[in-house]
C-alpha positions in Angstrom: -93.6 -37.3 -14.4 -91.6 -34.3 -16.0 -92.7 -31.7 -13.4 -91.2 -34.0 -10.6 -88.0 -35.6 -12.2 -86.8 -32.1 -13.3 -86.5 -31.2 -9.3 -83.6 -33.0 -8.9 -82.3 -32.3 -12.4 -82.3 -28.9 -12.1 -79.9 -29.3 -8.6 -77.6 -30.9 -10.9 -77.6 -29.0 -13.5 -77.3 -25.3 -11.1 -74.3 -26.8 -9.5 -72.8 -28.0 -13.2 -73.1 -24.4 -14.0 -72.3 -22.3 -10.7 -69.0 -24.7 -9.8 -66.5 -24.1 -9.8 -67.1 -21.1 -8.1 -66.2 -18.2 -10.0 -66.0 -14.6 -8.0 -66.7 -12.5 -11.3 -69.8 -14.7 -12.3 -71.4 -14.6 -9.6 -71.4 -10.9 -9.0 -72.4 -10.3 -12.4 -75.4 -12.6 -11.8 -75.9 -10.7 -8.7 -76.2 -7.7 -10.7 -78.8 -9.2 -12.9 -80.8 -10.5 -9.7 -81.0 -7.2 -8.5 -83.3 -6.2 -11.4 -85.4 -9.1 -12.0 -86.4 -9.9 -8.6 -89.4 -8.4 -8.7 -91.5 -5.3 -10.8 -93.2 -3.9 -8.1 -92.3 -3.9 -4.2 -95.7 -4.8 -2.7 -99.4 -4.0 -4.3 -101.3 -0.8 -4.5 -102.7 0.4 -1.3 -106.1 -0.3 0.2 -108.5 2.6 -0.9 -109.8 4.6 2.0 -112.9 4.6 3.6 -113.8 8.1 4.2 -115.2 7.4 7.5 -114.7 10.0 10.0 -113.1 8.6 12.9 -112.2 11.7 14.8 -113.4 11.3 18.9 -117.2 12.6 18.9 -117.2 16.5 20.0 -113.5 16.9 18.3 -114.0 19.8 15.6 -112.5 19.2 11.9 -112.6 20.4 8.6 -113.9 18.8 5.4 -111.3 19.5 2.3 -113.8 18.7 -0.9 -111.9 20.6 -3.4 -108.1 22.0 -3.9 -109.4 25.4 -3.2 -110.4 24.2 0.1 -107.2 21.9 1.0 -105.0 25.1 0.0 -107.4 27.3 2.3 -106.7 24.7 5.2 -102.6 24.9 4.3 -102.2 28.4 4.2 -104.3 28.5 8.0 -102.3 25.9 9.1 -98.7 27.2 7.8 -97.8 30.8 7.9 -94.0 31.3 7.5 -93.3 28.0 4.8 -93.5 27.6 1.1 -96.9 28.6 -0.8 -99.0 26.1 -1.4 -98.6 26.0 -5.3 -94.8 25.5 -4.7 -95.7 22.4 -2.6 -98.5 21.2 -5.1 -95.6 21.2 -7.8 -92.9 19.8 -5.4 -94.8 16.5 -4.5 -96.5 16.2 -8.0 -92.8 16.5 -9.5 -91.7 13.6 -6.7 -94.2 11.5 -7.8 -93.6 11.7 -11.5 -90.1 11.0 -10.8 -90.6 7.8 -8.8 -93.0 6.8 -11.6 -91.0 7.1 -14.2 -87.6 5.5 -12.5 -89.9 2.2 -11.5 -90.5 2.1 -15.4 -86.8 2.5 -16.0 -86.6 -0.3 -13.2 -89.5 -2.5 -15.2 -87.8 -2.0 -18.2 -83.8 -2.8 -17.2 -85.5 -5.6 -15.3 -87.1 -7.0 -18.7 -83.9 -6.5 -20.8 -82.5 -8.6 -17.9 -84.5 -11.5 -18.0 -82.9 -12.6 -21.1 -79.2 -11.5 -20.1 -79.8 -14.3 -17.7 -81.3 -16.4 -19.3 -78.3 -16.0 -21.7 -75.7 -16.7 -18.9 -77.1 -19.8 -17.6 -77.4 -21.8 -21.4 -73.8 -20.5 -21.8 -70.7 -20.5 -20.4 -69.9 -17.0 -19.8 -71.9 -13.8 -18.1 -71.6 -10.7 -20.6 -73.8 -8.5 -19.5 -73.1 -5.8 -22.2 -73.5 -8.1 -25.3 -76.5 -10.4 -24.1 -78.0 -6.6 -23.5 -77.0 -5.3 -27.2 -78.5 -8.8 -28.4 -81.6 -8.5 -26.6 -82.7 -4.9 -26.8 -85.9 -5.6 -28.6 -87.0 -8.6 -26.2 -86.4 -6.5 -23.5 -88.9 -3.4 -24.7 -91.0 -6.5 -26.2 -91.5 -7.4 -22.4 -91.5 -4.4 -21.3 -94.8 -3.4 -22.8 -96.3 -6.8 -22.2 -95.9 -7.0 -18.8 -97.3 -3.2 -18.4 -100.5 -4.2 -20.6 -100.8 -6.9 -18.1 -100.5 -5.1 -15.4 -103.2 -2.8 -16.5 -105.5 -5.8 -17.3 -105.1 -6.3 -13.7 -105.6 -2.7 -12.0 -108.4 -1.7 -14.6 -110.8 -3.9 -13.2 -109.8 -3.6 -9.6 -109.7 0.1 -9.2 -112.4 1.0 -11.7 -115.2 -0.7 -9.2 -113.5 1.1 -6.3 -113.7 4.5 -7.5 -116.9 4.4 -9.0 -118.3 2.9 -5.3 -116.2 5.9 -3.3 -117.6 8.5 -5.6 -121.2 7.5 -5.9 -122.6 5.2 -3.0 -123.4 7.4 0.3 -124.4 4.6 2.5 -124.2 0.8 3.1 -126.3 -1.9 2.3 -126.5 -5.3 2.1 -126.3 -5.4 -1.5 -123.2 -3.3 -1.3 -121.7 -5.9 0.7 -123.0 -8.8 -1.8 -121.5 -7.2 -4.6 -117.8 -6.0 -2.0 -117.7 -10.4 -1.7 -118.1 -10.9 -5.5 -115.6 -8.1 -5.5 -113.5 -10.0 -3.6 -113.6 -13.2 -5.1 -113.0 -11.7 -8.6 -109.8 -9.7 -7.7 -108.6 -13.5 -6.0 -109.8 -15.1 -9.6 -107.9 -11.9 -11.8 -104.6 -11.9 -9.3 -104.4 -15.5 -10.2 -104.5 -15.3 -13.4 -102.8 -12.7 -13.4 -99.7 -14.8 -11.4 -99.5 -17.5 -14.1 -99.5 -15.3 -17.2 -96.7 -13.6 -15.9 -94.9 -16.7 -14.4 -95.8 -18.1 -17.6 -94.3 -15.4 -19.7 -90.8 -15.2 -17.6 -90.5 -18.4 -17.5 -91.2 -20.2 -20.5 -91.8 -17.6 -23.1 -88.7 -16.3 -22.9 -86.8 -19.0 -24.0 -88.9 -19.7 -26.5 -88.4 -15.8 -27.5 -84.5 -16.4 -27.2 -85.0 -19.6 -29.4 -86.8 -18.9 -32.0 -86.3 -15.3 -32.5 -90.4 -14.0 -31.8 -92.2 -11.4 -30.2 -94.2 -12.2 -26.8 -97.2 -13.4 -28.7 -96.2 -15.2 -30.9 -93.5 -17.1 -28.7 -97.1 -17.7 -26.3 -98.6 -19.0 -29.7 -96.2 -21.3 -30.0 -96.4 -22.2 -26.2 -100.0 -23.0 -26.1 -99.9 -26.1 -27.9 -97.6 -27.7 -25.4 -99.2 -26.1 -22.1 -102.8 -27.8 -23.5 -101.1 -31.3 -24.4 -99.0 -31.4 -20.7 -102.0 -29.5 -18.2 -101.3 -31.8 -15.8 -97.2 -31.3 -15.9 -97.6 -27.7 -15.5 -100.2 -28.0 -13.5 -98.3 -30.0 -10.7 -95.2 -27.9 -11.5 -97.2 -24.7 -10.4 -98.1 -26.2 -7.0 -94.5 -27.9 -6.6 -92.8 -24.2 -7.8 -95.6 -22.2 -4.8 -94.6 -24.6 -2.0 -91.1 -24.5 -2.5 -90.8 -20.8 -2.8 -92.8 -20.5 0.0 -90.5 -23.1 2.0 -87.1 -21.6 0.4 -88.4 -18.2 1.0 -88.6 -18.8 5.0 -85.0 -20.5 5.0 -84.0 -17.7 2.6 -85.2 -15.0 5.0 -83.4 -16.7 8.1 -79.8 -17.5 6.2 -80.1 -13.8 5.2 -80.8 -12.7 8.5 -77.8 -14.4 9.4 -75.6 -13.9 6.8 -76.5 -10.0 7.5 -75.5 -10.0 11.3 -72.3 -11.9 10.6 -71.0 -9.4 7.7 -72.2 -6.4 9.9 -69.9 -6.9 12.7 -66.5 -6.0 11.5 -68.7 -2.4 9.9 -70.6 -2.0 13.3 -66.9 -2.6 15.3 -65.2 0.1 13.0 -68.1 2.5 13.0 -68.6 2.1 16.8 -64.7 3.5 17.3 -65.6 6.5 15.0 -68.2 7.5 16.9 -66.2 7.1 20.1 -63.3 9.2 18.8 -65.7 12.0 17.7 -65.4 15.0 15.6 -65.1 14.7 11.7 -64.4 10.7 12.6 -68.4 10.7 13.0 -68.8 11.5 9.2 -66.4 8.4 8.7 -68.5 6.1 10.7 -71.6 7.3 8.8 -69.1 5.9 5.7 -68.8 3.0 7.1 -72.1 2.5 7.8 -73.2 3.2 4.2 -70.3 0.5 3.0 -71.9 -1.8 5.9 -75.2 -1.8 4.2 -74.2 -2.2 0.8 -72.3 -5.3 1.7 -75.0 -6.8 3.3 -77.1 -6.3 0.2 -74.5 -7.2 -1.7 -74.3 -10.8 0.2 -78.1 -10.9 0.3 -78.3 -10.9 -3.8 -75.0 -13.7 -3.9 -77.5 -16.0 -1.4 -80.1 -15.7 -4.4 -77.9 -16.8 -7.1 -78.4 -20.6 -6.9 -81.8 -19.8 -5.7 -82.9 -18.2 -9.0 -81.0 -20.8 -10.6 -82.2 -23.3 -9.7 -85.9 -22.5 -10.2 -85.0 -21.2 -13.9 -83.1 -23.9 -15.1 -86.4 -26.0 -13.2 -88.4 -24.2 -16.0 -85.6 -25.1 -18.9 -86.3 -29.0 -18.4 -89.7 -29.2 -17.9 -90.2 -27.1 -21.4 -87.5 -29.1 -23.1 -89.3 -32.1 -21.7 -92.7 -31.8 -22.5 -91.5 -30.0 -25.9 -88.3 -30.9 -26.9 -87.9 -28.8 -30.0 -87.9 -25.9 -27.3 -84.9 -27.6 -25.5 -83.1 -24.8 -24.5 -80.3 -26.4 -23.0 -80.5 -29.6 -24.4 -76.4 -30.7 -23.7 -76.7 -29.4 -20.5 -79.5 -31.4 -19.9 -77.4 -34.8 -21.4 -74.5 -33.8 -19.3 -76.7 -34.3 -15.8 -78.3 -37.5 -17.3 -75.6 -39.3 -19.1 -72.6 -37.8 -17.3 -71.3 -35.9 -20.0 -69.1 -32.6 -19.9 -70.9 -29.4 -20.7 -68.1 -27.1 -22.4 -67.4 -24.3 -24.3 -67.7 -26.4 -27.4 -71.4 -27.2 -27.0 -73.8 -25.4 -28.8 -75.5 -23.9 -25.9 -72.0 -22.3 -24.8 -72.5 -20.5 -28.0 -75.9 -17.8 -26.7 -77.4 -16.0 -29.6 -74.5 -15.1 -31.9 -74.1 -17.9 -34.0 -72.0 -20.9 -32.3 -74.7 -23.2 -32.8 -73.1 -23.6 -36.4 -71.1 -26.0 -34.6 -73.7 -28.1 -33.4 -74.1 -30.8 -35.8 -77.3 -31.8 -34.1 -78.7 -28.5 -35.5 -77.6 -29.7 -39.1 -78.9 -32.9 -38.9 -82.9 -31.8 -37.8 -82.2 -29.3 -40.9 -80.8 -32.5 -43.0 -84.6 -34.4 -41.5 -86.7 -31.7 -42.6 -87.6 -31.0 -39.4 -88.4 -27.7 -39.7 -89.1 -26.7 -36.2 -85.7 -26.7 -35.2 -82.7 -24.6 -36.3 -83.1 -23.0 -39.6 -79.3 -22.5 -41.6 -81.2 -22.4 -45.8 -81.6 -19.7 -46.8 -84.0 -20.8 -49.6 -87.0 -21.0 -47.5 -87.6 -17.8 -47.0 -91.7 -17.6 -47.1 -91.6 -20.5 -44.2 -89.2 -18.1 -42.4 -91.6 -15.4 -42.7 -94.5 -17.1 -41.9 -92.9 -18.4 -38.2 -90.7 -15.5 -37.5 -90.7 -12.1 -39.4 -94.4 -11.5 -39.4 -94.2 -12.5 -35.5 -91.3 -10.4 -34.9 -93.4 -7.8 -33.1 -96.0 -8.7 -30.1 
């Protein structure tokens, strides 16, 4: 089975790529980690209640309206800011965090396929793979945020409607807060393999073939129906070993963290001894201290994340091998091959795979899902790429 001879593939195949180690490539793939390790920190937080829980004869005031939370500020504060300055300050704050989280979302799309660029080639250029990949990137980008509010609609919509409208509990309230429950399990789910879907095995095909998010899942779907079980089992296999890695991750780190803080704690510690400006030094030092430690946190992920990707390369080249993305590197680990910078997936997106013979010879077949170099055929090229260049 695919989904369980790829595991020990893809250990081959990270440490073909990542060794010798090279100091510049991993740092640069460090610097890619750091934006497409995750969206969002953590989910929204849980509504609240409204229930008063203040101790019974303890007086308090019940804010139903803006007028009435600025009546309770100005009796509470008499010498600070007014209370439109502080509206303004905290609705400005918020904007602002809003808006670099979708600066985050959308360095962290552009990303995805920067990395997925430096792992089918040879080299880690960040600036080129970005220039290259613009388009996917804000393709993503919107994607994942429609997704996102597919998710939240129906979640909070329910929520809000039951806070503003029910008074009191009941036992159908609580019927319909379990169905509640076991729909936002069903919709997170779902929600967890479209978008594990879409990083993982869309993208390539989006890299590949040169299409939007939909129609790259278009030309997905045929192999996810034909191989349920492969994925299937790979879903469970990738859950339990993030969940096992993720615990040996967090202790390694943990480790790895104390051992790089000494030498910063030591140095920092004699600062703050010596006293006077030296204290602004140690709070230097400090500052470097932490940053190292992140810094060593994101070079533990590197074969982590590599490993899982190129996990997601073979299966998809196995169970569809016109959408090999890394098909020599995949021969190298099999047949004992070298992978080098001569191989057409050394080449990324700019053209090397004019090289490849292999990509003549499925043009020579007629095979016309492979790599397209006639120009004659230019209504099949429209009909599978330019009219799916968008979503």
């Amino acid at each position: 089975m695919y989904a369980i001879d790829d595991l020990g593939d893809a250990i081959d195949v990270t440490r073909d790529r990542l060794t010798p180690i090279d100091a510049g490539t991993w740092l640069k793939l460090a610097l890619i980690l750091f934006f497409i390790g995750g969206a969002t920190f953590g989910g929204p937080g849980a509504p609240s209640t409204g229930t008063d829980t203040a101790p019974e004869g303890a007086t308090g005031t019940d804010i139903d309206s803006l007028a009435d939370l600025e009546a309770e500020y100005e009796s509470q504060v008499t010498d600070g800011p007014l209370f439109e300055t502080v509206l303004y300050a905290v609705a400005a704050l918020v904007v602002g965090l809003f808006l670099l989280w979708l600066l985050y979302v959308l360095v962290g799309s552009i990303m995805e396929f920067v990395f997925i660029e430096s792992l089918r080639t040879e080299a880690v250029e960040v600036r080129r793979y970005t220039r290259s990949h613009l388009g996917d990137g804000l393709r993503l980008f919107g994607f994942r945020l429609a997704l996102l509010l597919a998710l939240l609609v129906p979640l909070v919509v329910p929520i809000v409607y039951v806070v503003a409208s029910v008074t009191e509990f009941s036992a159908g309230l609580a019927a319909l807060g379990a169905l509640y429950v076991f729909g936002a399990i069903v919709l997170g789910l779902a929600y967890a393999l479209v978008n594990r879907f879409t990083t993982i095995f869309v993208t390539q095909i989006m890299v590949l073939e040169d299409r939007g998010v939909l129609a790259a899942w278009s030309r997905f779907l045929p192999t996810l129906r034909s191989n349920l079980a492969e994925y299937a089992v790979y879903v469970i296999l990738v859950w339990i070993l993030q969940l096992v890695v993720s615990f040996g991750y967090g202790i390694l780190a943990a480790i790895v963290a104390v051992v790089v803080a000494i030498p910063f704690v030591v140095v920092g510690a004699i600062f703050v001894v010596v006293g006077g400006p030296a204290i602004y030094l140690a709070v230097l030092v400090g500052i470097v201290g932490l940053l190292c430690i992140f810094l060593a946190a994101l070079l533990l992920r590197v074969p982590i994340d590599s490993y899982f990707r190129y996990y997601g390369f073979l299966l998809l080249g196995d169970t569809s091998p016109d959408l090999d993305l890394i098909p020599e590197r995949r021969n190298a680990v099999r047949t004992g091959g070298p992978v080098g910078p001569g191989s057409g997936s050394s080449g990324g997106s700019d053209g090397d795979d004019w090289n490849d013979s292999s990509a003549w010879d499925d043009d020579a077949n007629g095979d016309d899902d492979g790599w397209r170099f006639d120009s004659g055929s230019d209504d099949d090229e429209d009909r599978d790429q330019d009219q799916d260049r968008g979503w």
